[in-house]
DRENLOTI-276322 format. One record per residue (C-alpha): residue number from 1; residue in three letters; chain; y, x, z. Coordinates in nm, 2 decimals, padded with zeros to 4 digits. Last residue first. Example, Ala and Ser with C-alpha at 12.3 -4.5 7.8 and 13.67 -1.06 7.14 Angstrom:
2
[atom 2; 'SER'; 'A'; [-00.11; 01.37; 00.71]] [atom 1; 'ALA'; 'A'; [-00.45; 01.23; 00.78]] 
This chain:
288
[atom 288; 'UNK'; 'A'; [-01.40; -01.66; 02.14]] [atom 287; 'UNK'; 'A'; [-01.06; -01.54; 02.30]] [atom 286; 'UNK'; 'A'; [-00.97; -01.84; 02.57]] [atom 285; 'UNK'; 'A'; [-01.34; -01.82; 02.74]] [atom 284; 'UNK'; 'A'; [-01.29; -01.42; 02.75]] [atom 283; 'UNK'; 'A'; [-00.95; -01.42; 02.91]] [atom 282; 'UNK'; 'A'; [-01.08; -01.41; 03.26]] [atom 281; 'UNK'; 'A'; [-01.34; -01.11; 03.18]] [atom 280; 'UNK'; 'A'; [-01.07; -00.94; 03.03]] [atom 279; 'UNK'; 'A'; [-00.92; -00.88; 03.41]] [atom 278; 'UNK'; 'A'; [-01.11; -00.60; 03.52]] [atom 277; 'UNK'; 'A'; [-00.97; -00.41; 03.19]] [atom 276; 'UNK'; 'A'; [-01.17; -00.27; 02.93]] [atom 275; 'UNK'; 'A'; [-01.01; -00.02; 02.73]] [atom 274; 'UNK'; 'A'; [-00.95; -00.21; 02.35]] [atom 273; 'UNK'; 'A'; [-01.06; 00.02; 02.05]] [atom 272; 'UNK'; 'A'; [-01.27; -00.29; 01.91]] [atom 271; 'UNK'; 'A'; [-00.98; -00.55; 02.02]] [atom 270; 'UNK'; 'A'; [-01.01; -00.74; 02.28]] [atom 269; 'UNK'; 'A'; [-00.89; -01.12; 02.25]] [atom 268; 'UNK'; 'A'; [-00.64; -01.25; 02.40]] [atom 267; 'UNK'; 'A'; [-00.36; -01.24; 02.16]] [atom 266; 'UNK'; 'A'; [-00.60; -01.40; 01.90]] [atom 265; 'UNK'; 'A'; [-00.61; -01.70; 02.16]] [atom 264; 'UNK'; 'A'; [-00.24; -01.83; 02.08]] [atom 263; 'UNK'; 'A'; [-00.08; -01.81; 02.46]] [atom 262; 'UNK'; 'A'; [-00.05; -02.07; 02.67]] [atom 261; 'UNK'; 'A'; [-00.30; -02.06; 02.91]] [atom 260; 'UNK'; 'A'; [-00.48; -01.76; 02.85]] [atom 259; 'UNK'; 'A'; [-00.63; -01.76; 03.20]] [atom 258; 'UNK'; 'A'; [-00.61; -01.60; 03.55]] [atom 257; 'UNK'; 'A'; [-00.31; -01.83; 03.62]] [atom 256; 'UNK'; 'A'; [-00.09; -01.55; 03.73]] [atom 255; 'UNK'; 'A'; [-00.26; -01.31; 03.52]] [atom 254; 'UNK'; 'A'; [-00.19; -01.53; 03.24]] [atom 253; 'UNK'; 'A'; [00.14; -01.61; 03.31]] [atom 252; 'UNK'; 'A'; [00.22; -01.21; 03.32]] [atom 251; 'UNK'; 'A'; [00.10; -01.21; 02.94]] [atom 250; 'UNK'; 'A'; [00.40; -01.52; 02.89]] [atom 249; 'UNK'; 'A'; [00.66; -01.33; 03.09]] [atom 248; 'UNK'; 'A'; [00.61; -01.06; 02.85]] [atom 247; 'UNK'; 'A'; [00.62; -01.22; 02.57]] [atom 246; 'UNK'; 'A'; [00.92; -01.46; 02.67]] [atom 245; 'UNK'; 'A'; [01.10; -01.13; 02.73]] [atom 244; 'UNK'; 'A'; [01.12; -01.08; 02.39]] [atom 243; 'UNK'; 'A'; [00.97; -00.69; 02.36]] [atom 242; 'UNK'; 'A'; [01.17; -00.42; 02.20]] [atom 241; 'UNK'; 'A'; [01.48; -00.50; 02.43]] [atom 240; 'UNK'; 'A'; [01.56; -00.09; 02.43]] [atom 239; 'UNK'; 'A'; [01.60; 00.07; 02.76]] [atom 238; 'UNK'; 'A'; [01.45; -00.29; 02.91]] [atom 237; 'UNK'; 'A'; [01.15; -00.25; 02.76]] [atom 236; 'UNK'; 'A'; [01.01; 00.08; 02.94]] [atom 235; 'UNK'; 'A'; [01.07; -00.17; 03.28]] [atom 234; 'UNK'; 'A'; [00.82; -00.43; 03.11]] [atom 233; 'UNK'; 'A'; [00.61; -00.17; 03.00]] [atom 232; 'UNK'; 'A'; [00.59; -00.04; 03.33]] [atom 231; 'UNK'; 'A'; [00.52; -00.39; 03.48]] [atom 230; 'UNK'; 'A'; [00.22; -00.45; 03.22]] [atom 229; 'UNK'; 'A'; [00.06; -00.17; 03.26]] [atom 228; 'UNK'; 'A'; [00.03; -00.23; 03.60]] [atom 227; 'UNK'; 'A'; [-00.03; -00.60; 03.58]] [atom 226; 'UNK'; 'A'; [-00.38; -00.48; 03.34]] [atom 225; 'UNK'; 'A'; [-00.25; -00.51; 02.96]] [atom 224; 'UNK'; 'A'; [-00.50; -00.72; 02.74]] [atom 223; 'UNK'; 'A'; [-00.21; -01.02; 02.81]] [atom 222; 'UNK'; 'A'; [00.02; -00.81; 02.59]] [atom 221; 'UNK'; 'A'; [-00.19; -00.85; 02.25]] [atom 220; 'UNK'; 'A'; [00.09; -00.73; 02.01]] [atom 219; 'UNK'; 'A'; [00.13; -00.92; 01.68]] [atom 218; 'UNK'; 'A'; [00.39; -01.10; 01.80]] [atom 217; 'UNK'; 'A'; [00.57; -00.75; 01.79]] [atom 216; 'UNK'; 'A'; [00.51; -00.73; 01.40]] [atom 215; 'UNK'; 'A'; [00.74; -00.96; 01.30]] [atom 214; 'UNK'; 'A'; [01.05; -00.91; 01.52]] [atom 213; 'UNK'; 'A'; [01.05; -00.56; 01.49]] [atom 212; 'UNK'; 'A'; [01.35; -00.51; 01.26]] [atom 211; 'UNK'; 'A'; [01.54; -00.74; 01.50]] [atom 210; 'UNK'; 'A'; [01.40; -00.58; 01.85]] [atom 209; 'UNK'; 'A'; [01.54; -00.24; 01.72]] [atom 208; 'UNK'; 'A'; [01.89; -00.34; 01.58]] [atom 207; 'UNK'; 'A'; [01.95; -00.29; 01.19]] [atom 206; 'UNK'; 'A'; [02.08; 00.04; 01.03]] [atom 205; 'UNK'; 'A'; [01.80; 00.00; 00.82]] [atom 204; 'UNK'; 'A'; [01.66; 00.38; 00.82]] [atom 203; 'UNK'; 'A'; [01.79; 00.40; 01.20]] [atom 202; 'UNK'; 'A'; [01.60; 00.07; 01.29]] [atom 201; 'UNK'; 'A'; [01.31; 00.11; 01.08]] [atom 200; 'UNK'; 'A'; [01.27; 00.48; 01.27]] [atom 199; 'UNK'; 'A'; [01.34; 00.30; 01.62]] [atom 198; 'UNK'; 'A'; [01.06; -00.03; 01.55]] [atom 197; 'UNK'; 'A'; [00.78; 00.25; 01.40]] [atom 196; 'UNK'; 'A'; [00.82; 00.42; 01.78]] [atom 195; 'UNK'; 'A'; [00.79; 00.10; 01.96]] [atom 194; 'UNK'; 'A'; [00.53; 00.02; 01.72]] [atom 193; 'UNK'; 'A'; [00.32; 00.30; 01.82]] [atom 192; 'UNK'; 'A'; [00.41; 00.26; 02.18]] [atom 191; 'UNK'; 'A'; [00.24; -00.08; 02.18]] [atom 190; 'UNK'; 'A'; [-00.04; 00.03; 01.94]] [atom 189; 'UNK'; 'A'; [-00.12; 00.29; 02.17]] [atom 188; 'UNK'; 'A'; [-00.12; 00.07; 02.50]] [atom 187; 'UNK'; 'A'; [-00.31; -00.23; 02.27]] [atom 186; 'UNK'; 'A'; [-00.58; 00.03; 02.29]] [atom 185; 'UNK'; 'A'; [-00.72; 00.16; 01.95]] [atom 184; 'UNK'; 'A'; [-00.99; 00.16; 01.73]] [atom 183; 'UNK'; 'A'; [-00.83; -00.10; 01.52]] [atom 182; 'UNK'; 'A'; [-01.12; -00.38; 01.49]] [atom 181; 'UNK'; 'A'; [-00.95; -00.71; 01.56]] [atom 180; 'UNK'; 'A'; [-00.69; -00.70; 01.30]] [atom 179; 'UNK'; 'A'; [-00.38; -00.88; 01.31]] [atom 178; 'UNK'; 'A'; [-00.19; -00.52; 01.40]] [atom 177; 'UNK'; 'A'; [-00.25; -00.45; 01.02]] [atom 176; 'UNK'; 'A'; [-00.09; -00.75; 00.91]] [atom 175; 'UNK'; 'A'; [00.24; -00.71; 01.14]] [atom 174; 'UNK'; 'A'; [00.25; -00.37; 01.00]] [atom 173; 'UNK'; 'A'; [00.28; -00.52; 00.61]] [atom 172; 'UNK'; 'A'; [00.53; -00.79; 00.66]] [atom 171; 'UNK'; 'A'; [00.73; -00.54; 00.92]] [atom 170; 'UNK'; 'A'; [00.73; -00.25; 00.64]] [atom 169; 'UNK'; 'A'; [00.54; 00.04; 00.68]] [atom 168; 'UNK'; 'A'; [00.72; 00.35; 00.72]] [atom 167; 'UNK'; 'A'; [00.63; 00.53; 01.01]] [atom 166; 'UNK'; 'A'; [00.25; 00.44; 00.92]] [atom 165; 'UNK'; 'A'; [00.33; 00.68; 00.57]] [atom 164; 'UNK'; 'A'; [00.45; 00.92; 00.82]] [atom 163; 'UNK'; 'A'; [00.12; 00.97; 01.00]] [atom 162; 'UNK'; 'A'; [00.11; 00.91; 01.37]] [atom 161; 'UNK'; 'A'; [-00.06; 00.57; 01.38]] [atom 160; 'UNK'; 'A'; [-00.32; 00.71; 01.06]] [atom 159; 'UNK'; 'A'; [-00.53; 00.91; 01.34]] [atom 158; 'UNK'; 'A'; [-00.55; 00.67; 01.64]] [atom 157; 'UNK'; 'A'; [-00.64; 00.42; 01.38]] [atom 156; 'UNK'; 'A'; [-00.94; 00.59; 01.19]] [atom 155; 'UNK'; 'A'; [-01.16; 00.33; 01.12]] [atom 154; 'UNK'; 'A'; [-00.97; 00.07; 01.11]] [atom 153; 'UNK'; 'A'; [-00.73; 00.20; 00.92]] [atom 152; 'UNK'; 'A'; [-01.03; 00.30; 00.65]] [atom 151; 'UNK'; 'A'; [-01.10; -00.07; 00.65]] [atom 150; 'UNK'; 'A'; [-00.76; -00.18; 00.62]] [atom 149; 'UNK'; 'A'; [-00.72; 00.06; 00.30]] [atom 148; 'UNK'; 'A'; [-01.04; -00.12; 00.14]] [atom 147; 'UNK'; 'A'; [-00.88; -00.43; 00.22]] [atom 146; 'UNK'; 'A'; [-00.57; -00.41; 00.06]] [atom 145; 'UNK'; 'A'; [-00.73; -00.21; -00.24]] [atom 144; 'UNK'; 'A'; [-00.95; -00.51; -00.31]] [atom 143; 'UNK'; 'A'; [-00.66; -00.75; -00.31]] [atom 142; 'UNK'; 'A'; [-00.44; -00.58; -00.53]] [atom 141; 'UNK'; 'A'; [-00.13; -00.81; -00.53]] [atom 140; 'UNK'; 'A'; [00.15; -00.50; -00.64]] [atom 139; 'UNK'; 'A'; [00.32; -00.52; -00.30]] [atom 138; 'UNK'; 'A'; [00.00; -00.59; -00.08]] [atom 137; 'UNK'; 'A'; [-00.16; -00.29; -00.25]] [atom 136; 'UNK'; 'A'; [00.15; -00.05; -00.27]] [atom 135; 'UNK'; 'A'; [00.18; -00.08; 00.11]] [atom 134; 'UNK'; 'A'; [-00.18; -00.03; 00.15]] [atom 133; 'UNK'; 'A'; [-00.17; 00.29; -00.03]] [atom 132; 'UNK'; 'A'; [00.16; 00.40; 00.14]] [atom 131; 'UNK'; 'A'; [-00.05; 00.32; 00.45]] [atom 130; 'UNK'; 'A'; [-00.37; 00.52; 00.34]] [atom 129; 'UNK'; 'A'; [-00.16; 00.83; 00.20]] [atom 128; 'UNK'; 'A'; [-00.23; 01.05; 00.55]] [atom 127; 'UNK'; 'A'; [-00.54; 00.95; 00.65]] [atom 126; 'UNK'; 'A'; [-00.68; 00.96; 00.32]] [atom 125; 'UNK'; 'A'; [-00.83; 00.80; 00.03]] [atom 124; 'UNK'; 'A'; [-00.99; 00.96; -00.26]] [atom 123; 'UNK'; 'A'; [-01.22; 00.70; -00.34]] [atom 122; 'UNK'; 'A'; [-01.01; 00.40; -00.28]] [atom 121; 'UNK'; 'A'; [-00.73; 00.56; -00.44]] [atom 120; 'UNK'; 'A'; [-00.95; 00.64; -00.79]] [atom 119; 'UNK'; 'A'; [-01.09; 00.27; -00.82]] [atom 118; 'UNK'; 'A'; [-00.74; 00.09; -00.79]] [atom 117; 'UNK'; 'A'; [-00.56; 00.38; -01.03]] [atom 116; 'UNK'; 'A'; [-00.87; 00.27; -01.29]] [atom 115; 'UNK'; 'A'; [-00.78; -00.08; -01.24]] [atom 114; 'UNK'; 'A'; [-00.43; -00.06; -01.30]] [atom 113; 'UNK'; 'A'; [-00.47; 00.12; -01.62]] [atom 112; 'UNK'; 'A'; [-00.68; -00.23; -01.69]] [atom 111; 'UNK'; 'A'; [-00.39; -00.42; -01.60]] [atom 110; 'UNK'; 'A'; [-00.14; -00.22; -01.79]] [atom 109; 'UNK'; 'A'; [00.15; -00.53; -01.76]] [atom 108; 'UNK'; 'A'; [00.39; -00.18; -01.82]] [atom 107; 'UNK'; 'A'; [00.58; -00.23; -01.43]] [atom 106; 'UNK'; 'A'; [00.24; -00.30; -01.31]] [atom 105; 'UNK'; 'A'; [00.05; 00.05; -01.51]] [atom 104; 'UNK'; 'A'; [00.40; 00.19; -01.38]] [atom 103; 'UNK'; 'A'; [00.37; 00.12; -01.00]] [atom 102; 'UNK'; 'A'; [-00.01; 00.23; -01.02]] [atom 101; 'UNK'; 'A'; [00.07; 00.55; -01.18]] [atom 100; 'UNK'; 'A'; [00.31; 00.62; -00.92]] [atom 99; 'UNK'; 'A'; [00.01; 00.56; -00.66]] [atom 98; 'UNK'; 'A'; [-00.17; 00.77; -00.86]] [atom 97; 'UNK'; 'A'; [00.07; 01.06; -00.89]] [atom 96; 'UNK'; 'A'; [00.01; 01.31; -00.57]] [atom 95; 'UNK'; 'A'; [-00.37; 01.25; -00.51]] [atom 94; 'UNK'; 'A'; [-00.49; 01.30; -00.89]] [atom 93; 'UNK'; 'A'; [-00.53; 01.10; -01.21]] [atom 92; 'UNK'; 'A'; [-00.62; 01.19; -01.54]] [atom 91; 'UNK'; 'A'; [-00.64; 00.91; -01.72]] [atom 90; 'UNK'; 'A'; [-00.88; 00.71; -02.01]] [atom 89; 'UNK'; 'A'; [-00.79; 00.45; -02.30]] [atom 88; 'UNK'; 'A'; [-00.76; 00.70; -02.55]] [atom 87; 'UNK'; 'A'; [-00.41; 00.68; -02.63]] [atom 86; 'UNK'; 'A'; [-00.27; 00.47; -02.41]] [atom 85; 'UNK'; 'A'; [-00.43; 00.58; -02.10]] [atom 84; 'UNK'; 'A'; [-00.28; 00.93; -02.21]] [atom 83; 'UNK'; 'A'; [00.09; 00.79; -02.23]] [atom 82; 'UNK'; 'A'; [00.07; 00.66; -01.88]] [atom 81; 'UNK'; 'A'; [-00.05; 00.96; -01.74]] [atom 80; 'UNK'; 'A'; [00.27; 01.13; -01.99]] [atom 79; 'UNK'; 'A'; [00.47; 00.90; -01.78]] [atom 78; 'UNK'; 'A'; [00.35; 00.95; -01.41]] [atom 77; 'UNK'; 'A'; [00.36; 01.37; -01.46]] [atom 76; 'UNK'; 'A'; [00.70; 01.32; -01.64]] [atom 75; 'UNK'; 'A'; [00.84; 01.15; -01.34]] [atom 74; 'UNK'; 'A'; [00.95; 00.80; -01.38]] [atom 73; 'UNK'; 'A'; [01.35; 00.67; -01.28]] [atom 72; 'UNK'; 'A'; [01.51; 00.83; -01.55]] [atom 71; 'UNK'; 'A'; [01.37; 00.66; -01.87]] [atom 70; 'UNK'; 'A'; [01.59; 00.82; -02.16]] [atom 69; 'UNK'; 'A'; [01.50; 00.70; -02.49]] [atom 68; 'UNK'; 'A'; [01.61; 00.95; -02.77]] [atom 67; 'UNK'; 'A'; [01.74; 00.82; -03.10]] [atom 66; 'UNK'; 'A'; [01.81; 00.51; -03.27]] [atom 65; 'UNK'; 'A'; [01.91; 00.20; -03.08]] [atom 64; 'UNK'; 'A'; [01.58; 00.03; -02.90]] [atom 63; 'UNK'; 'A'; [01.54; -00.35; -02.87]] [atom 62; 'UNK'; 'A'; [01.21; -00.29; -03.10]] [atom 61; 'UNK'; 'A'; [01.09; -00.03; -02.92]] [atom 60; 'UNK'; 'A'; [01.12; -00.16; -02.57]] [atom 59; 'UNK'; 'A'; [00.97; -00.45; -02.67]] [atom 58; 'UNK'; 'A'; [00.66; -00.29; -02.80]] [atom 57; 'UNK'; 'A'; [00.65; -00.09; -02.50]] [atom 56; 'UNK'; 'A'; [00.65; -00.41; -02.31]] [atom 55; 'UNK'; 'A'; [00.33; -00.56; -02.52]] [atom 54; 'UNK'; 'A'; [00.14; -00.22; -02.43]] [atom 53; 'UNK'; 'A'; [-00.14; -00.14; -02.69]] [atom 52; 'UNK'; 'A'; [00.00; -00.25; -03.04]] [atom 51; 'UNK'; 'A'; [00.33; -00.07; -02.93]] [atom 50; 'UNK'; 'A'; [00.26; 00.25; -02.81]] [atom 49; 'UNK'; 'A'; [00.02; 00.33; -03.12]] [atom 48; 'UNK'; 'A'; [00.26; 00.22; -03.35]] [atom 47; 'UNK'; 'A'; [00.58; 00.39; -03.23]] [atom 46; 'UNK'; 'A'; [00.43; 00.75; -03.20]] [atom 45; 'UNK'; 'A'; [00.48; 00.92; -02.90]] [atom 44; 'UNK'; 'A'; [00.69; 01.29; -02.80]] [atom 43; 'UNK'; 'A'; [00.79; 01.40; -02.43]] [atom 42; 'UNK'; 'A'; [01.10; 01.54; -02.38]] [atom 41; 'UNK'; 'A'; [01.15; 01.66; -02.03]] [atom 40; 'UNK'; 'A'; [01.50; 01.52; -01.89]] [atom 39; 'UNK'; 'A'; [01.39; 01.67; -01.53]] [atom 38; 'UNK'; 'A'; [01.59; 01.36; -01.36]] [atom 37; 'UNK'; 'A'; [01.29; 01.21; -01.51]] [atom 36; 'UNK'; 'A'; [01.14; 01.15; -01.88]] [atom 35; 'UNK'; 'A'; [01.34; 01.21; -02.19]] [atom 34; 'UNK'; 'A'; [01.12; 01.02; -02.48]] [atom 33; 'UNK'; 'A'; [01.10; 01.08; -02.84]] [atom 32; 'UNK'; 'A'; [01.00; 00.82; -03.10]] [atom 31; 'UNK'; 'A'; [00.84; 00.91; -03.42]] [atom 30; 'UNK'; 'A'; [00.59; 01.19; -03.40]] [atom 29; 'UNK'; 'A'; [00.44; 01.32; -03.71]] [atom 28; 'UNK'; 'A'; [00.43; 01.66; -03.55]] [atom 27; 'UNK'; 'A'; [00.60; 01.64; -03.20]] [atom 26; 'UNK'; 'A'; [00.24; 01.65; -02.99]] [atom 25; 'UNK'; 'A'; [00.29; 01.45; -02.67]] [atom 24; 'UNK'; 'A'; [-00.08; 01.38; -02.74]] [atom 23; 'UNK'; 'A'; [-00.17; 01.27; -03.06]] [atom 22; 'UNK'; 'A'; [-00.46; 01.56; -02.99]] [atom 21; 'UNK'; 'A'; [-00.61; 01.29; -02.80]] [atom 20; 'UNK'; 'A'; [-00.63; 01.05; -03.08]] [atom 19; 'UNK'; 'A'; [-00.86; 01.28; -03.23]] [atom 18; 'UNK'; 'A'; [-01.06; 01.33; -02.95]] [atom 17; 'UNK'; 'A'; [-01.10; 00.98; -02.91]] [atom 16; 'UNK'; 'A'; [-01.24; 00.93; -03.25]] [atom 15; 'UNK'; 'A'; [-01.50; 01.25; -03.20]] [atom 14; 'UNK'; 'A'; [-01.60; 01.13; -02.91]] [atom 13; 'UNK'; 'A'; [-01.64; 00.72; -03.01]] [atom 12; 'UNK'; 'A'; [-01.92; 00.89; -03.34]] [atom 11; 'UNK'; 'A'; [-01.92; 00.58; -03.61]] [atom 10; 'UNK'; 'A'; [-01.91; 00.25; -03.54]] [atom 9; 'UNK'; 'A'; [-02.09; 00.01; -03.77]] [atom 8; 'UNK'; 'A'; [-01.96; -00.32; -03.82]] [atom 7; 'UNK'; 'A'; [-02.24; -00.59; -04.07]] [atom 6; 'UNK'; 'A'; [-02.24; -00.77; -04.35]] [atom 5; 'UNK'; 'A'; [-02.52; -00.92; -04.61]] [atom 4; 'UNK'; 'A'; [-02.47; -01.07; -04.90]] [atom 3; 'UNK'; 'A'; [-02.75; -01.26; -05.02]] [atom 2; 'UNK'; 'A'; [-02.90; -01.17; -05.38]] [atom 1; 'UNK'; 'A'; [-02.87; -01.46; -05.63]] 
């Protein structure tokens, strides 16, 4: 008896995906429409394909009433993206819609969409999106981008501290960015840097300053601050109660007792943009 004998050839991928491509937003043999944005653009998909490669498309469809489905809250740009991944299992990505892209590739449960927006930010990344970039990353759970975006602040702190995206960092986030010990910046800059993040939160969130910047404050390394620096700021401080004063009296402790006593050692310790001060030699001991 001859042995049967089985086996799965693939023919040319290219040609395949180029087919699908041509699927595209293209109304012939199109079932479902979509009116994208506060645009309304129509954009035209075919139930089957949406549904056997995104499990909350598939929903979507089947709870669906007959006719159009208006989403309203994605640009057109984001969606048809979105569309293309799943249709041939690639995207077109640039600088003004990835980090959209990345919102919806979570919103969808598009974890491999996710990856390809992951790999295109942190090769395109720049001074001006990294902080919207790293806001999305510790929002959305991407590790890799988190620190990728960290690193790049790092390395160009005095730059990305008077962008707008730093503006609007939230406290979680800027607290975790002022943990760092290699911003290459003095704890002067990131003093005032803060102070101006703390009065933008506070008129966005119609909250008081030292409130909103509860968080990231402690983050502030006041004892680096020589006793000049340190009584200016403390006058500067009382226009707007930025700084508890238990901070401040605790960085003046240390010059009094020419030691960290007292205060957590990370608040001690220099930072790679940190101006040397006479007095860091004191504090050394308590920072290692």
């Amino acid at each position: 008896m001859a042995r049967c004998c089985s086996a799965r050839l693939h023919g040319e991928a290219a040609a395949f995906a180029a087919a699908l491509r041509s699927l595209l937003d293209n109304p012939q043999f199109s079932d479902v429409t979509f009116v994208v944005g506060r645009e309304r653009r129509e954009v035209f998909a075919h139930r089957c394909v949406l549904a056997c490669r995104c499990q909350a498309f598939q929903g979507l469809l089947s709870a669906a009433a007959p006719g159009p489905l208006v989403l309203g809250h994605v640009q057109p740009e984001v969606f048809l993206a979105v569309i293309e991944f799943l249709y041939t299992n690639c995207v077109t990505l640039n600088s003004h819609i990835a980090l959209e892209v990345l919102t919806a590739a979570v919103e969808y449960g598009l974890q491999e969409l996710c990856k390809l927006c992951v790999e295109f930010l942190k090769e395109t990344l720049g001074v001006e999106q990294v902080c919207e970039a790293l806001q999305a990353a510790v929002t959305y759970g991407q590790v890799d981008l988190q620190q990728h975006c960290l690193a790049f602040i790092e390395g160009s702190t005095a730059a990305v501290l008077r962008t707008r995206g730093f503006q609007e960092l939230s406290d979680t986030v800027l607290a975790r960015v002022l943990r760092s010990d290699r911003l290459a910046a003095d704890e002067l800059e990131l003093v005032q840097a803060v102070r101006d993040w703390a009065h933008v939160s506070s008129a966005v969130l119609e909250r008081p300053v030292p409130e909103v910047a509860a968080l990231p404050v402690r983050e502030l390394r006041l004892p680096l601050l020589a006793p000049g620096e340190l009584a200016a700021l403390e006058s500067h401080n009382q226009r707007d109660l930025l700084i508890p004063a238990e901070s401040i009296a605790a960085a003046w402790r240390c010059h009094a007792l020419r030691r960290g006593s007292g205060v957590p050692a990370r608040l001690c310790r220099p930072r790679r943009g940190t101006r040397p001060r006479e007095h860091h030699r004191q504090l050394e001991p308590h920072g290692k």
